[in-house]
N, C-alpha and C positions, 0 to 999 in steps of 0.2 A: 504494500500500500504506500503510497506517493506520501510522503512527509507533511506536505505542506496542502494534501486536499481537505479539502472544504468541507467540514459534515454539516447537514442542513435538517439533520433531524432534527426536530422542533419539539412534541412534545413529548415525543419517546425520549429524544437526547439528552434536552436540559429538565430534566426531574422537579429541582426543586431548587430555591433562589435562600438562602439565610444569612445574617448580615452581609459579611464579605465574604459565604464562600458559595459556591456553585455546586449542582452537584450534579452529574449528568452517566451517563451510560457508559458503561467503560469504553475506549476507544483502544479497538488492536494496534500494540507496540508502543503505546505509551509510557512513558517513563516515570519514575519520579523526582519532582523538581523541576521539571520540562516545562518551557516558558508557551504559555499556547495565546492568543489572540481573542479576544470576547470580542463578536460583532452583534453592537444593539439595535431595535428596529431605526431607530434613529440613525442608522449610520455609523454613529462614533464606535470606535475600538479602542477597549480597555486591555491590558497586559495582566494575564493571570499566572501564576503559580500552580502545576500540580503538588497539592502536598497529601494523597493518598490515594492508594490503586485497589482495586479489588477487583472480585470476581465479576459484580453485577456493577458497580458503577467506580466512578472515579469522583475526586476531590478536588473544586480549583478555587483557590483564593484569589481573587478579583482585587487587583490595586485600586482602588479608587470606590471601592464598594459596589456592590449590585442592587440596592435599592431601586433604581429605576430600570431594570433588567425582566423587559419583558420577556415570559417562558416560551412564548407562540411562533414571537420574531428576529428571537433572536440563534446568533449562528457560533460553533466553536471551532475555530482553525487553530493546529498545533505544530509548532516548528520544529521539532526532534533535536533543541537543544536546552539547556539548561543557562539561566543567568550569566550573560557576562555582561564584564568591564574592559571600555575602550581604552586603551592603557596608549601612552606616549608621555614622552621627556614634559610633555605640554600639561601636562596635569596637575604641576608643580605651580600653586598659588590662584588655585582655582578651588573652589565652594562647589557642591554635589547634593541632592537630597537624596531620601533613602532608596530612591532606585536606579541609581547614577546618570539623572540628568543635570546639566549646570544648572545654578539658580542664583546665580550673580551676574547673570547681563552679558556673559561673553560668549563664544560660538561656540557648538559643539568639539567633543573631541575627536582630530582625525587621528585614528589609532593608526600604530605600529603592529598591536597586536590583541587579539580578545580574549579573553582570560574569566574560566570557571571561577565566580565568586566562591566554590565552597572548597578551595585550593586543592593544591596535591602533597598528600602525606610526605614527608623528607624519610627520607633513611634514615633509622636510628645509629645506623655503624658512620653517618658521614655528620652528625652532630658533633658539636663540639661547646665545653662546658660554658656557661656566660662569665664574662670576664669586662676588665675595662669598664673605667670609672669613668659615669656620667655624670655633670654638674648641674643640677636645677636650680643653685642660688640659694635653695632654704634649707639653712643651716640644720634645721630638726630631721632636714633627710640626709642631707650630702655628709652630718656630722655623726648622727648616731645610725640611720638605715639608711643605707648607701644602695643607691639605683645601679646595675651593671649592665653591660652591652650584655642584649640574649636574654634578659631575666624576665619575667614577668609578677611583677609586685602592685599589687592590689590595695587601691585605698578606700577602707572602711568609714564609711557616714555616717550620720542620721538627720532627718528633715530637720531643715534650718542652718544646717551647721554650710559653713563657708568652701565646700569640694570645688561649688564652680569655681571659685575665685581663686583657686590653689589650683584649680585645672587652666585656667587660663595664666597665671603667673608661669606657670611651667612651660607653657605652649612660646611662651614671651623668652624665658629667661635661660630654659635648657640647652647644651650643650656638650661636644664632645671635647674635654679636659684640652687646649691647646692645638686644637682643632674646630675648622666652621665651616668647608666649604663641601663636605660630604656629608655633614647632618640633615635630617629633615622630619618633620612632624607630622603626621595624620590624625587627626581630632576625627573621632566620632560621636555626634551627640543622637542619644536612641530614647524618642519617644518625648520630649526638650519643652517648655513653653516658649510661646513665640518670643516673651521678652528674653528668654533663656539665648534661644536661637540667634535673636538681635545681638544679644551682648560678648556673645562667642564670634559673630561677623563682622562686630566694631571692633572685638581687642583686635582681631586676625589684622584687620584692617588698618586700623591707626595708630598700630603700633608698630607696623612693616615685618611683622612673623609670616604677614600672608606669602610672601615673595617663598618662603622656605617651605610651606605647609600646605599640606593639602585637605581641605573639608569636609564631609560627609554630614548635614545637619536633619535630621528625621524627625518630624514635631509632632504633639500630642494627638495634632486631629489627622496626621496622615495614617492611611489605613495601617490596620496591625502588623500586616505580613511587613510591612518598610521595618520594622522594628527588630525584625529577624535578618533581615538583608544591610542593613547600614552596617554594622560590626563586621559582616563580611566581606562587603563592599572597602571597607578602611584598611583590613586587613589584607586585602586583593592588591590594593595601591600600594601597601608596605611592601607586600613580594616583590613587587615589581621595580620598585627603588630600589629595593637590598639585593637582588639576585642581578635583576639585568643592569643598574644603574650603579651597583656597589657603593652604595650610600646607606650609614648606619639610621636607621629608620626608629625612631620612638612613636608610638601608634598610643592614647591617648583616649577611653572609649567609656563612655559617662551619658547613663544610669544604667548598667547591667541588671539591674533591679526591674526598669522598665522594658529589659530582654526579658528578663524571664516572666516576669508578668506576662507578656505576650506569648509566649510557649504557653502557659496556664493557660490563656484566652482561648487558644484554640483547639489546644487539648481538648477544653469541654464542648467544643462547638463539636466537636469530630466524636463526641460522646467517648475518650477514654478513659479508663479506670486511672483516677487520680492517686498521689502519693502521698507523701507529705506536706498536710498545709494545701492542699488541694494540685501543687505543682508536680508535673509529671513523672515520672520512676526514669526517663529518660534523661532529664535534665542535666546530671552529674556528665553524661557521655555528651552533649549535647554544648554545656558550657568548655568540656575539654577539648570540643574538637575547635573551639575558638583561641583558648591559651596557651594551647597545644604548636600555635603558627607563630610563635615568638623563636627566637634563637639564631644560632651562629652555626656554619655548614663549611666545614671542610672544600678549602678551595675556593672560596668566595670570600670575597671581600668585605662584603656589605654584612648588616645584622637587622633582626628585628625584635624589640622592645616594647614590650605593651606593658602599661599603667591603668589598669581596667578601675571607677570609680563605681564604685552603690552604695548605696542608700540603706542600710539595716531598718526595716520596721520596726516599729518599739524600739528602738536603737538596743536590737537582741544581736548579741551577736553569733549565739545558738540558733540563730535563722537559717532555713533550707538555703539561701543565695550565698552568704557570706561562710557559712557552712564548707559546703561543698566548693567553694573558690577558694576558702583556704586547704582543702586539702589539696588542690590541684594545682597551686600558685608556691612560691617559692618565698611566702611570709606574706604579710602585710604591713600597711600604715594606717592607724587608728585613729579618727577623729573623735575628741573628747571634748562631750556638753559642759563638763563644770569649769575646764579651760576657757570655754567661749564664752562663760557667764563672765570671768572674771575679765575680757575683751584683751586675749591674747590670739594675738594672730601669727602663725595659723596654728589653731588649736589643737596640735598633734600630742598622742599620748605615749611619751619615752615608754611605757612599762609597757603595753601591750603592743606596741609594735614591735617588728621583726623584719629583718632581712638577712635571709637566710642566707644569701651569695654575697655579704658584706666583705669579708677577710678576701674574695675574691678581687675587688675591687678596688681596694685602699693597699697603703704601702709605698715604699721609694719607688720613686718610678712610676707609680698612678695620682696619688694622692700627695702625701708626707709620709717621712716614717716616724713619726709619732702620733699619727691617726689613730693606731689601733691602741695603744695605752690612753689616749686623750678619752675614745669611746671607750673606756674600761672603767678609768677613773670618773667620768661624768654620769656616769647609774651608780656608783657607789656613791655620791657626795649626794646626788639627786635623792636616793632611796633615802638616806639615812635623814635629810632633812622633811624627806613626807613621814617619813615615822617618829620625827620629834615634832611636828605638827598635830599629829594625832595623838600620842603623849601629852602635849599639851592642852590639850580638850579635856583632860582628865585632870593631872594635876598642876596646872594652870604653870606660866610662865616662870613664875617666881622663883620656880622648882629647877629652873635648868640652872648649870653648870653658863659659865661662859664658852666654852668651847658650844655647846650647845647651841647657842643664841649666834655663834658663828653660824653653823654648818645650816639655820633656818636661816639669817640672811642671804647666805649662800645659794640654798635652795631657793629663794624669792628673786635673788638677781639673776640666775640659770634660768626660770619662765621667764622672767623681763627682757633680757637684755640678749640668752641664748636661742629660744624657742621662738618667741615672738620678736618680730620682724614683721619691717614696714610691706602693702602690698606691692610697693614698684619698686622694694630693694633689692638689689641682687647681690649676695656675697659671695666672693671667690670662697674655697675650699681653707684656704689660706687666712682668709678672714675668719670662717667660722672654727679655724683649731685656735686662733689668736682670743675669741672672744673667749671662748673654754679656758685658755692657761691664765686672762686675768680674771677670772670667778677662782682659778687654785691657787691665785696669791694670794685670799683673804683666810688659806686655811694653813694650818700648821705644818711647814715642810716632810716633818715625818710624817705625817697623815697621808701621803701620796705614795701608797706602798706598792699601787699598781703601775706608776713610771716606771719607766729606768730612768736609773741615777745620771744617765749621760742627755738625757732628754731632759729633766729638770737645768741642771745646768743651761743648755742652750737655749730655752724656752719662756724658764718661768722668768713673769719680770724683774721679781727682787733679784733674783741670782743675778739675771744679766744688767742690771745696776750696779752690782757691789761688784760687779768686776773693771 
């Protein structure tokens, strides 16, 4: 049967119309994921999705919805291919919505080459570990969880808290340590309000990141399926920088929340037996085959980096999303409500966050070498002033030691002066070991058991004064 014929069955074909999906007769040889053509009586053609095949009929999710999708007159043509993106060097500073058309005013893309959005599996024997240290500017990442080339590390929300605005500072301020003209950024925003959507097109814009990045923006009222294709759509374009362009690629993909919601949605519309929390038993394979496209490949130059951002309900972090992405992700970074009560920016939380490929990262020759004693010694001085904080709630101030009322000043200048940071400041790597060794000159030389003694010398500022 001819790929591209025309079925005209009418009310045998198209069964039955429910929000955005279709549901129609099986069609021999169709695939699943196969992009097939909705023609309405009106003439207009919508672009659908197969997303289930059976015996007696098939499943097509409609971009743009089927509300006005009459069953009598309308027709379904299928292409016998599956979503792609028109990929060229030209894609670089250009804006995309969730189903890779431009949406910034400029001409389409004349591709080089069309490329499966749902990628191709790498070789596990031609991986190679993530390594190489990436600089965002904020000190509570670059200092204590260190981003690497290949990693994929994950930042933890909860409504209200400031992600966009650390998602766009990053977008602004990241880079490759000593390098600039092979980095590049792909922001995906999945399922976004429009002011959301606006405010990610202005920073791109008016801050000239746009020139280096490339867009993918998918909003609350664009149909659901966009919500599943944007993340892959972003991820498509990083392949494509990092394999063919050999450009380390940071991908950047915010609300993974409002991904998997969308899996949920349509889960129940396709009536399956739900899991946890009502979201799929598929989900875990489902979010993996997205975090999964991050890494460094043997023989290639290029890397790709993903920064996946959600949203914790009830800011749980025993939730199915943040769950299952931290088993799959290589740590996280934790946004904390009672930091952002107290209007420290950005409200990262040192204890619960991780970055698992840190020591990969840091060191002579990436970082400093006293990176890795500075992040040692800065959760020991950190901890020990949150638990004479809370000590003191019990038996009131009076009670400390002097040393004491140190290491809680201490701990009050490490939020102020260490964690929090201006939104449009960017510190070197350098500046943020600088800010840490003057918070360990207000403490007792011996109390820094975690240096080496060769690093205090060079570092701390008393020493390098009395010499």
């Amino acid at each position: 049967m001819d790929s591209m014929q025309l079925f005209t069955r009418q009310t045998k074909a198209i069964s039955t119309a429910r929000r955005s999906l279709l549901i129609i007769e099986s069609i021999p040889g169709i695939q699943f994921s196969e992009i097939v053509d909705v023609e309405l009586g009106t003439g207009e053609v919508r672009s659908g999705q197969v997303i289930e095949v059976g015996k007696g009929t098939t499943v097509v999710q409609v971009f743009g919805g089927v509300s006005e999708v009459d069953l009598l007159d309308s027709k379904v043509r299928y292409k016998g291919e599956t979503l792609k993106l028109p990929l060229s060097p030209d894609i670089l500073g250009r804006i995309f919505d969730g189903s890779g058309k431009p949406i910034d005013g400029g001409p389409a893309i004349i591709s080089q080459k069309y490329q499966d959005i749902n990628g191709v599996p790498a070789n596990p024997a031609s991986r190679m570990p993530p390594a190489e240290f990436i600089e965002t500017g904020i000190s509570a990442i670059d200092g204590l969880n260190v981003l690497v080339r290949g990693q994929k590390l994950p930042i933890f929300s909860g409504s209200g808290l400031p992600h966009n605005k650390i998602a766009a500072q990053i977008i602004r301020q990241a880079s490759l340590k000593g390098k600039s003209d092979d980095f590049a950024i792909v922001f995906g925003a999945i399922g976004v309000s429009y002011d959301d959507a606006a405010y990610f097109i202005n920073n791109l814009e008016e801050t000239g990141a746009l020139s280096r990045a490339v867009g993918f923006i998918n909003t609350a009222s664009s149909p659901v399926i966009e919500r599943l294709s944007t993340p892959r759509l972003a991820l498509t374009a990083a392949e494509y920088l990092a394999w063919e362009m050999d450009m380390h690629v940071l991908v950047i993909l915010t609300d993974i929340t409002n991904y998997a919601d969308a899996l949920r949605e349509l889960a129940a519309m396709r009536g399956e037996i739900p899991s946890r929390r009502g979201y799929p038993g598929y989900m875990y394979t489902d979010l993996a085959s997205l975090y999964e496209r991050a890494g460094r490949i043997s023989g290639r130059e290029g890397s790709v980096t993903i920064l996946p951002i959600l949203t914790m309900p009830d800011d749980d972090i025993t939730h199915p999303i943040p769950d299952l992405t931290g088993y799959i992700t290589e740590g996280q970074i934790v946004l904390s409500r009672p930091l952002d009560r107290k209007r420290i920016y950005p409200p990262i939380d040192v204890f619960l966050s991780l970055s698992r490929m840190m020591k990969e990262g840091i060191g002579e020759g990436k970082t400093r070498e006293d990176h890795n004693n500075v992040f040692m010694q800065s959760y020991a001085m950190y901890a020990e002033g949150n638990y004479l904080r809370e000590i003191t709630t019990v038996i009131g101030s009076e009670a400390l030691t002097d040393r004491d009322k140190v290491y809680l000043e201490a701990a009050d200048r490490f939020e102020r002066d260490f964690i929090a940071q201006a939104e449009h400041s960017r510190r070197t790597v350098e500046e943020t070991l600088s800010v840490a060794w003057d918070i360990f000159s207000m403490l007792p030389e011996e109390d820094l058991k975690l240096i080496n003694e060769k690093y205090i010398k060079k570092y701390l500022p008393e020493s390098s004064e009395s010499e």
